[in-house]
C-alpha positions in Angstrom: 97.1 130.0 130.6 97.2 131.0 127.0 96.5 127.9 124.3 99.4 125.9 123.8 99.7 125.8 119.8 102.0 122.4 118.2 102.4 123.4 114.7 103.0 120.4 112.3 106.5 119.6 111.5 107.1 118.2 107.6 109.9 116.6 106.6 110.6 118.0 103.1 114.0 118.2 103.0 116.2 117.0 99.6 118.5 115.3 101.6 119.8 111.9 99.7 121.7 108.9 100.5 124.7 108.5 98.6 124.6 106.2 95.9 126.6 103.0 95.7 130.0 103.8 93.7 131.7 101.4 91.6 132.8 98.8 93.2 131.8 99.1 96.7 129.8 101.0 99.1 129.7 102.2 102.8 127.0 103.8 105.0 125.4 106.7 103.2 125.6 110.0 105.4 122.2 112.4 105.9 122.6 115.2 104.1 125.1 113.4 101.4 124.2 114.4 97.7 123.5 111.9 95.2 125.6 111.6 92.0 124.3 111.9 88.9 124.3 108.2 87.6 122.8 107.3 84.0 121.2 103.9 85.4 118.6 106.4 87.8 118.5 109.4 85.7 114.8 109.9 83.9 114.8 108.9 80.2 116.5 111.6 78.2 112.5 111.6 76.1 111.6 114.7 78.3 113.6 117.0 80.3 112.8 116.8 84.3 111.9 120.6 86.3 114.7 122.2 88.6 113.9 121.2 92.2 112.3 123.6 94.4 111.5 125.6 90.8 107.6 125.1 91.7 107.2 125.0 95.7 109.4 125.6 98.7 108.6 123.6 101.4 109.4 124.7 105.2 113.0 124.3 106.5 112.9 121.6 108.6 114.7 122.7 112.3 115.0 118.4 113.3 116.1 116.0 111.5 113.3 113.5 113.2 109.2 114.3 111.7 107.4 113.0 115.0 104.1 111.8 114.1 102.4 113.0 117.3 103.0 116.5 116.5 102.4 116.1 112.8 99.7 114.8 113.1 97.7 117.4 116.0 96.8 120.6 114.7 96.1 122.6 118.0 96.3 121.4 121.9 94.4 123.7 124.2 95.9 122.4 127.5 94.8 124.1 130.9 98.3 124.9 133.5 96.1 123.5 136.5 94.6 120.2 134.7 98.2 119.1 134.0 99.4 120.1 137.5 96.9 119.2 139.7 95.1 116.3 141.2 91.1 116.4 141.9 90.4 116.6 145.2 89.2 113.6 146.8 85.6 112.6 145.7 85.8 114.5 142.2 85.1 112.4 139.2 88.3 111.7 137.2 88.1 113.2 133.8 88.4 111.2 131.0 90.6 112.8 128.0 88.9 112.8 124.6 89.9 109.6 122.3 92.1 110.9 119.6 92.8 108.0 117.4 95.6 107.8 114.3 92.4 107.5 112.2 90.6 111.0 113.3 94.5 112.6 113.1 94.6 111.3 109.5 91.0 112.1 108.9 92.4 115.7 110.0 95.3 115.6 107.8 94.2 114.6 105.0 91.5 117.9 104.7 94.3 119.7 106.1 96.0 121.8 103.2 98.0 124.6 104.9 101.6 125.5 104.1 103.4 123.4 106.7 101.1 119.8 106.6 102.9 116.8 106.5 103.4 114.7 103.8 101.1 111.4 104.3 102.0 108.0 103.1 99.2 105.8 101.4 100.2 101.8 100.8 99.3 100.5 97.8 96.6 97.6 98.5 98.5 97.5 102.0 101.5 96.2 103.0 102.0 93.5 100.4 105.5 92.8 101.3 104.3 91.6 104.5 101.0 89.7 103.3 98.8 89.0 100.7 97.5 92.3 98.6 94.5 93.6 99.5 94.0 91.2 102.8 93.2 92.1 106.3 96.9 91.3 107.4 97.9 93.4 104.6 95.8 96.6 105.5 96.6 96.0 109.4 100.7 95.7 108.5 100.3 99.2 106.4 99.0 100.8 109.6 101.4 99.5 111.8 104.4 100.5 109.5 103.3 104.2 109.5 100.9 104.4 106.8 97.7 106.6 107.4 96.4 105.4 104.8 95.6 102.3 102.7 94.4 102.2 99.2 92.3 99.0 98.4 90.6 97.8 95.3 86.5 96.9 95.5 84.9 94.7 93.4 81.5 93.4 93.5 80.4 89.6 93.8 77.7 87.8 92.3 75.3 88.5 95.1 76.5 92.0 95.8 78.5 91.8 98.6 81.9 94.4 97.7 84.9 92.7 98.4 88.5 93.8 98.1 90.4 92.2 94.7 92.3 94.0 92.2 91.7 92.1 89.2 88.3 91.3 87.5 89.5 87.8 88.2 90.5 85.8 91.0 93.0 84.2 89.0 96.4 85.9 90.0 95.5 86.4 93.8 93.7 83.4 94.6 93.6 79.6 94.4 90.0 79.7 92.5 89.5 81.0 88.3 86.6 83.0 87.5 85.4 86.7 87.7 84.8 88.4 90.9 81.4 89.2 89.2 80.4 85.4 88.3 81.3 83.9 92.0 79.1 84.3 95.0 80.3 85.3 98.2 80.3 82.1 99.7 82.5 80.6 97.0 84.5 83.5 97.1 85.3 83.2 100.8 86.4 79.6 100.0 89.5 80.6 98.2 93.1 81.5 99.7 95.0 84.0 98.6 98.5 84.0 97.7 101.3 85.7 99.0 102.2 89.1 97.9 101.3 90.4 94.8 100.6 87.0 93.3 100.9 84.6 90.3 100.2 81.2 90.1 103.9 80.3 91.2 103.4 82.3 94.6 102.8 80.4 97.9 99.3 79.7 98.8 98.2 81.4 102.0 96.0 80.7 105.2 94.2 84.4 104.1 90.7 84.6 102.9 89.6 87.4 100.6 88.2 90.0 103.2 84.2 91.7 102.5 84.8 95.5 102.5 83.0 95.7 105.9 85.8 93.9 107.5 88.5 96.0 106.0 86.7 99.0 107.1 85.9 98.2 110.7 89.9 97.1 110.6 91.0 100.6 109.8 88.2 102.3 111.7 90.4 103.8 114.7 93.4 103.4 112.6 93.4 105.5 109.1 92.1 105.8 105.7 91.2 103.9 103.0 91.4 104.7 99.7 88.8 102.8 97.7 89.8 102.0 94.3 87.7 101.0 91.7 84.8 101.8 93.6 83.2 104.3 92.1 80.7 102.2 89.7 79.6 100.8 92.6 79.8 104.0 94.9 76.1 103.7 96.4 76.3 99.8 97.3 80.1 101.0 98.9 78.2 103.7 100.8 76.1 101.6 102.2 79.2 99.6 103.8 80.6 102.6 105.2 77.6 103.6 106.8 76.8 100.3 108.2 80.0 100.1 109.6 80.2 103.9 111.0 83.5 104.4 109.3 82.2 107.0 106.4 85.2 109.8 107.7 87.8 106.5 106.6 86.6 105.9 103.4 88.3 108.2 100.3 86.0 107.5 97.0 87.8 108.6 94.0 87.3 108.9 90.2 87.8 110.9 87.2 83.9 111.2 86.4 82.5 114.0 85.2 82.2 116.6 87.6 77.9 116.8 87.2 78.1 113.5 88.7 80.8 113.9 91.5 78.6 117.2 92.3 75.4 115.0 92.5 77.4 112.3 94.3 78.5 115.0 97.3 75.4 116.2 97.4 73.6 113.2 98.8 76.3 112.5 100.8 78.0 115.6 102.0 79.9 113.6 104.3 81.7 111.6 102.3 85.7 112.3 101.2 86.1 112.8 97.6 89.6 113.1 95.7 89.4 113.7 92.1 91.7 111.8 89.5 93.1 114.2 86.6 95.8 113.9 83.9 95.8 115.4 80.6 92.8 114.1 79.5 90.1 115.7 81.9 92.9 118.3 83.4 90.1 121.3 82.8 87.7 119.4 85.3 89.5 121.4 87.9 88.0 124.5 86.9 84.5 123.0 86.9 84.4 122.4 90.3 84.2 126.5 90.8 84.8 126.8 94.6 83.6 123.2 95.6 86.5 121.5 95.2 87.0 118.0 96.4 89.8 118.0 99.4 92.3 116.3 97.1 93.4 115.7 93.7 95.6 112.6 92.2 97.7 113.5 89.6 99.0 111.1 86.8 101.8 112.0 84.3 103.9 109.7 82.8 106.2 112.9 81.0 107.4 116.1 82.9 106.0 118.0 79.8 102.0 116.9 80.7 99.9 119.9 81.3 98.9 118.3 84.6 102.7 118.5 85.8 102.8 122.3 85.1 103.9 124.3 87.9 101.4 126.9 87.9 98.7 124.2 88.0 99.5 122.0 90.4 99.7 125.0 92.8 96.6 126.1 91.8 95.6 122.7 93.3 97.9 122.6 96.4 96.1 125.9 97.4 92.9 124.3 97.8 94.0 120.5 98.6 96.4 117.8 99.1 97.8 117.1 96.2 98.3 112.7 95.4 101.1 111.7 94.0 101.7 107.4 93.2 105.7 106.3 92.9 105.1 102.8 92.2 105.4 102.8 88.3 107.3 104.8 85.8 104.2 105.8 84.0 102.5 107.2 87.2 104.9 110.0 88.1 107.0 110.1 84.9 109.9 107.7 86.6 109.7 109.8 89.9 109.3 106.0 91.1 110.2 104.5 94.9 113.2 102.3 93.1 114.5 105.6 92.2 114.0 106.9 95.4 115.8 104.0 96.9 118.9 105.2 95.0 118.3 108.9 95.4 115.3 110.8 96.9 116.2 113.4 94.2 115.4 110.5 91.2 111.7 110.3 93.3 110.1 111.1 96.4 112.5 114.5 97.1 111.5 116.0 93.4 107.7 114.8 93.7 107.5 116.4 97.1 109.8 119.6 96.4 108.8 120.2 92.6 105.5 118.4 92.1 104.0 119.8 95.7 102.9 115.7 96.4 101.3 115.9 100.1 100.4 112.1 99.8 102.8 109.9 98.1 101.1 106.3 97.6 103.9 103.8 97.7 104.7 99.8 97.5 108.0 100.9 99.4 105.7 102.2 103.1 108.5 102.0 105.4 111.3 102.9 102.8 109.8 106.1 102.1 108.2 106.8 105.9 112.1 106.3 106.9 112.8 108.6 104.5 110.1 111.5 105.8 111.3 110.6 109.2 115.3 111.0 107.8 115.9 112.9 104.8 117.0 109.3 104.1 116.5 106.7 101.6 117.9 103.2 101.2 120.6 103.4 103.9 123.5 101.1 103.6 123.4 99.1 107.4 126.2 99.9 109.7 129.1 98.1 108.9 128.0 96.5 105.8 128.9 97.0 102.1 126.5 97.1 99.1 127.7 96.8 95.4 124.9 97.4 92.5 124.5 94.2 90.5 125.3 96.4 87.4 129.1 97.5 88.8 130.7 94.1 88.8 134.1 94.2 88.0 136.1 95.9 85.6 137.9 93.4 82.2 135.2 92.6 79.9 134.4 88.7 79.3 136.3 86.1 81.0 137.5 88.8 83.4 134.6 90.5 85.1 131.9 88.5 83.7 130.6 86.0 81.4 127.6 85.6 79.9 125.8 83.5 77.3 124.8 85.5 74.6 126.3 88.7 72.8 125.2 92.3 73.7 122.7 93.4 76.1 119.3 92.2 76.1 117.7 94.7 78.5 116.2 98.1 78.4 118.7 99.2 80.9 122.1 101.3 80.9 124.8 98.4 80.1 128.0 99.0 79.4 129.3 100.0 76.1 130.2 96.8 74.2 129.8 94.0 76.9 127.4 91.7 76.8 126.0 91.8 80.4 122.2 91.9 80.4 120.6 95.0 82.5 116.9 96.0 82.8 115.2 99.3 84.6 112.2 98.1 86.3 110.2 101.0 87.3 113.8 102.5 88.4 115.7 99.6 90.1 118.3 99.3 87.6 119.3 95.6 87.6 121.3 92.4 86.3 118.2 90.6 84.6 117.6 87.5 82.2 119.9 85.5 84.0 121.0 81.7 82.7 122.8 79.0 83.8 126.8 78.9 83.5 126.6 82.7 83.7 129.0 84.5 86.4 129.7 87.8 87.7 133.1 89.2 89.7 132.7 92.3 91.9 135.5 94.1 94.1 134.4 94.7 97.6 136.1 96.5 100.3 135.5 95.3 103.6 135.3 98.0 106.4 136.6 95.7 109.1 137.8 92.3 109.9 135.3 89.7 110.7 132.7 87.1 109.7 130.2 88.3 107.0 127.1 86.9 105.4 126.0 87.6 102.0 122.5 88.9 100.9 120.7 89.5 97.9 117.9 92.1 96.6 116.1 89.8 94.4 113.3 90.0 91.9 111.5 86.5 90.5 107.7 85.5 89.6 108.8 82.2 89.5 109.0 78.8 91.5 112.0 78.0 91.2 113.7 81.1 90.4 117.1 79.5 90.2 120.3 78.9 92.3 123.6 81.2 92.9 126.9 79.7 94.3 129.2 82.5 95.9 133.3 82.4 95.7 135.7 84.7 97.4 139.1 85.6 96.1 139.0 82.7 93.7 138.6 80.2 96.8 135.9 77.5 96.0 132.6 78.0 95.5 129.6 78.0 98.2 126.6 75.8 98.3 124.1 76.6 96.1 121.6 79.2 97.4 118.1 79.0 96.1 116.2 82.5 94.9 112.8 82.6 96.7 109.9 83.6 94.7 108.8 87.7 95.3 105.5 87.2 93.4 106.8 89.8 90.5 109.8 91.0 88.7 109.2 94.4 90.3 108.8 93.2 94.1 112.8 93.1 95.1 113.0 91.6 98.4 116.8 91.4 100.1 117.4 87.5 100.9 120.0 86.6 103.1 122.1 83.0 101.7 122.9 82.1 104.9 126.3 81.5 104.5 128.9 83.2 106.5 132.5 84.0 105.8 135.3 84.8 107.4 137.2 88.2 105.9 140.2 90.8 106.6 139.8 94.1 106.0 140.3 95.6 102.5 139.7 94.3 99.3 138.0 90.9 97.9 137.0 89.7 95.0 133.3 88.0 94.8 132.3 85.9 92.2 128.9 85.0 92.1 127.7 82.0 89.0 124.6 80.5 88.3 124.3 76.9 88.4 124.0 75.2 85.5 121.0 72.7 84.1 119.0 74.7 87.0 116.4 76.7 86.1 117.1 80.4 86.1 114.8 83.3 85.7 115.6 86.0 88.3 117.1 89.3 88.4 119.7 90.9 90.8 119.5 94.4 92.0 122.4 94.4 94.5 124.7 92.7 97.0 125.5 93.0 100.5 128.1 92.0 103.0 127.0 92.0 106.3 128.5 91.6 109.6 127.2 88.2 110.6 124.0 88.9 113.0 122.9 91.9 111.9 
C-alpha cells in the first residue's frame, strides 16, 4: 500500500476566554471573544499590529492539537505488517524507538507552514519545584513541555551546573558566587522552593551538574541552555559525554564569525540566534547558513525586530522564539495577559508575530490553551471576580483603604483610593495593609456549599491574613497567604472554608487583619463548589 502521510495539526486559532465582567463571572465558552478591558490592553506608548496582519496560520478542522500527530512528520506503514501475524518461528520485529525527545528534536528543525507551535518552560516547571532542579526539568516534561530552558553556570573546579544567578544567594541556603564555590560545596546546599528569596521554604533538592539534567531529558526533549555560551566548549563536552548533543539548544547573540566558527567544529550541534534591535542585521550575515531558529526580543511593537516583513523573512527559514514571561520580552504580549485573553498574548504572538516556540512560566496554562483555543477557563460551576471589580460606592461602601489615591501602576478607578498594580499583565489589588477591606457582588450559579480561593502573589513569610464575610454575616477565621517565592508567581490558594449559599446574589467582604503583617497582592476570587 501507498505511504500513509499524518500531517501536523497546529492549534493557531484566536479563540479567547471571556473575560471576567464586573462583578461576577461564569465559565468562559471556546470560541467567546474577549472584551476590550483597559486593565489588559498594552500601554497606549506604542500602538499594537492588527492580528493576522503578518501571518495566517492554518484553519484548525479539531478543536483538540493531539501531540502524537503533531509531533510525526510521516508514517510509512505496510497493510500486511499491521494485519498480519508472523508465522510461527519468525522473529518478532521490534518497531523503531521514537521518543518525545527525537519528535521534538524533529520539530524544532521543522519550519514548514503547518508545524506546531512548541512550548519551552522557563528553568522548568518552577511552580512545581525548585527552578532549575531535576524535579523541575522532569515536571516541565511531564506537563507537555518539549522543551526546557535552563541556566549554566560554571563552578570553581569547572564542573557546569544549572543556577540562574551569579550567586547562590536567592535559590539556595549557601552565599557566594557560583564561580568561587567548588562543586562539592555547591552540592551541599538546598534549594528553595520556586523561584526563590530568602523567605521561600527550604527544599530536600540539591543543585543538579548539567550532566544530570541532560541524561534527565535525554529521551524526553530539549534543553535550552542559557547562559552557556561563554562556556560553550566545557558545555560541549557534557553533551557529548552524555550522548545527548541532539537535546542541547546553545544560544547567543555573538557575532556571527564566532557562531560560524562555533558550527563548524561542531556541525552537530543546535544553534538558535538571539536578535533585537541591536544586532537585528546579523540575520543577513548568516547568508544561507542560518541557525534553525531565532529568539526575538522587543519590548515595543514599533522595534525593527517586530516588523512584519522581517520576522517572515525568519519564519521562512526557522522557528521563530518568542518568551511571554515579562512585559519587556514581547512588548506586554505576556502569559498574565494571556490568562485574561489569548488576544492580550499568546493568540497575537502566534498569529501576528509568527512565534513557533513560546517560552512560558505558565507551561500548562498555555499548552491547554494550544490544545483549546482556551486560556484561563473559569471551572465548571464556579464563579471568578477580578480583585480590581469589587463593588460599586466608593469608601465605606465598596471599599476601604488606608491611604488616599492609588499607589500602583495599574488601571484604578477614577478618584478612589484602591491600590492596583500590572505585573507583567496580571492586573491586581496590591500593597495591601491591615484594617483594609474589599466588598464584591457575586452571583452564584446554583444552590450549594462553596469554598473560597485565592490567586495570590507574596515574596514574603508571612504574607499576611484575610478574613471572609458574606452578606454582612460575621467574619471567617483568619486565612494565612502562603508564600509564592515572587510578586509575579500568582498561585490560586484555596482558604479552606466552606459555605453554604442559595442561588443568586451575595455580597463578599474580604478585610485584612489588623496588627498582622501584610504584604501580598490579590489577582482574583473564586467560589467553588466544595470538592472540586
Amino acid at each position: 500500500m501507498p505511504p500513509l502521510t499524518i500531517l501536523r495539526r497546529v492549534d493557531t486559532s484566536h479563540q479567547g476566554s471571556t473575560s471576567p465582567t464586573s462583578g461576577s463571572s461564569t465559565a468562559p465558552t471556546p470560541g467567546s471573544t474577549a472584551p476590550a478591558l483597559d486593565r489588559t490592553a498594552p500601554k497606549p506608548n506604542s500602538t499594537a499590529p492588527t492580528p493576522n496582519s503578518a501571518f495566517r496560520p492554518p484553519s484548525r478542522t479539531t478543536p483538540t492539537r493531539s501531540r502524537s500527530l503533531a509531533l510525526l512528520a510521516t508514517i510509512t506503514v505496510c497493510a500486511t505488517a499491521l494485519a498480519a501475524t508472523p508465522a510461527t518461528g519468525a522473529t518478532e520485529r521490534r518497531a523503531p524507538t521514537d521518543t518525545p525527545a527525537d519528535r521534538a528534536h524533529r520539530d524544532f528543525l521543522d519550519h514548514g507552514p503547518g508545524i506546531a507551535v512548541m512550548t519551552a518552560a522557563h528553568r522548568g516547571q518552577w511552580r512545581k519545584a525548585p527552578e532549575n532542579s531535576l524535579a523541575a526539568l522532569r515536571a516541565a516534561f511531564a506537563d507537555g513541555a518539549e522543551i526546557v530552558e535552563a541556566d549554566v553556570r560554571l563552578t570553581k573546579d569547572g564542573v557546569p551546573v544549572l543556577m540562574h544567578d551569579a550567586t547562590v544567594d536567592r535559590t539556595t541556603d549557601g552565599t557566594g558566587r557560583v564561580a568561587d564555590l567548588s562543586y562539592a560545596h555547591l552540592r551541599t546546599l538546598r534549594l528553595r522552593a520556586g523561584l526563590g528569596g530568602r523567605q521561600a521554604a527550604l527544599t530536600g533538592h540539591r543543585v543538579p551538574t548539567l550532566a544530570e539534567a541532560m541524561r534527565a531529558a535525554r529521551t524526553s526533549g530539549l534543553v535550552n541552555l542559557d547562559q552557556a555560551w561563554k562556556d560553550r566548549e566545557a558545555v560541549w563536552r557534557v553533551l557529548t559525554e552524555t550522548g545527548t548533543v541532539r537535546n542541547g539548544i546553545f544560544k547567543s547573540a555573538a557575532p556571527v564569525s564566532e557562531v560560524r566558527a562555533f558550527r563548524t567544529r561542531h556541525p552537530d550541534a543546535l544553534y538558535m540566534h538571539l536578535v533585537d534591535d541591536t544586532n537585528a542585521a546579523s540575520v543577513t550575515e548568516f547568508g544561507t547558513d542560518r541557525p534553525p531558529a531565532f529568539e526575538v526580543v522587543f519590548d515595543d511593537v514599533g522595534d525593527a525586530v517586530a516588523d512584519a516583513a522581517f520576522l517572515r523573512g525568519l519564519r521562512s527559514t526557522g522557528r521563530v522564539w518568542i518568551n511571554s514571561m515579562r512585559d519587556a520580552l514581547a512588548a506586554r504580549y505576556t502569559d498574565e495577559a494571556s490568562l485574561i485573553a489569548p488576544a492580550r498574548g499568546w493568540a497575537t504572538l502566534i498569529g501576528v508575530y509568527g512565534a513557533s516556540v513560546l517560552q512560558t512560566d505558565n507551561v500548562e496554562a498555555l499548552e491547554a490553551y494550544l490544545a483549546t483555543g482556551v486560556a484561563g477557563a473559569v471551572p465548571s460551576g464556579a464563579v471568578r471576580v477580578q480583585a480590581e471589580d469589587y463593588a460599586p460606592g466608593g469608601e465605606g461602601v465598596g471599599y476601604h483603604d488606608v491611604d488616599a489615591g492609588n499607589r500602583g501602576d495599574g488601571p484604578g478607578r477614577s478618584g478612589e483610593g484602591v491600590d492596583v498594580c500590572d505585573l507583567d499583565g496580571a492586573v491586581a489589588v496590591c500593597w495591601m495593609r491591615g484594617s483594609e477591606w474589599l466588598a464584591y457582588e457575586v452571583d452564584v450559579p446554583q444552590s450549594g456549599r462553596y469554598t473560597l480561593k485565592v490567586r495570590v502573589s507574596s515574596p514574603y513569610a508571612p504574607a499576611g491574613t484575610y478574613r471572609v464575610a458574606v452578606d454582612d454575616g460575621t467574619p471567617g477565621a483568619p486565612v494565612a497567604v502562603t508564600n509564592t517565592t515572587s510578586h509575579q508567581a500568582f498561585a490560586l490558594q484555596d482558604s479552606r472554608q466552606e459555605r453554604e449559599l442559595t442561588k443568586g446574589r451575595h455580597t463578599l467582604r474580604l478585610s485584612l487583619d489588623t496588627g498582622a503583617y501584610q504584604n501580598w497582592n490579590l489577582d482574583y476570587l473564586q467560589l467553588e463548589p466544595a470538592g472540586n
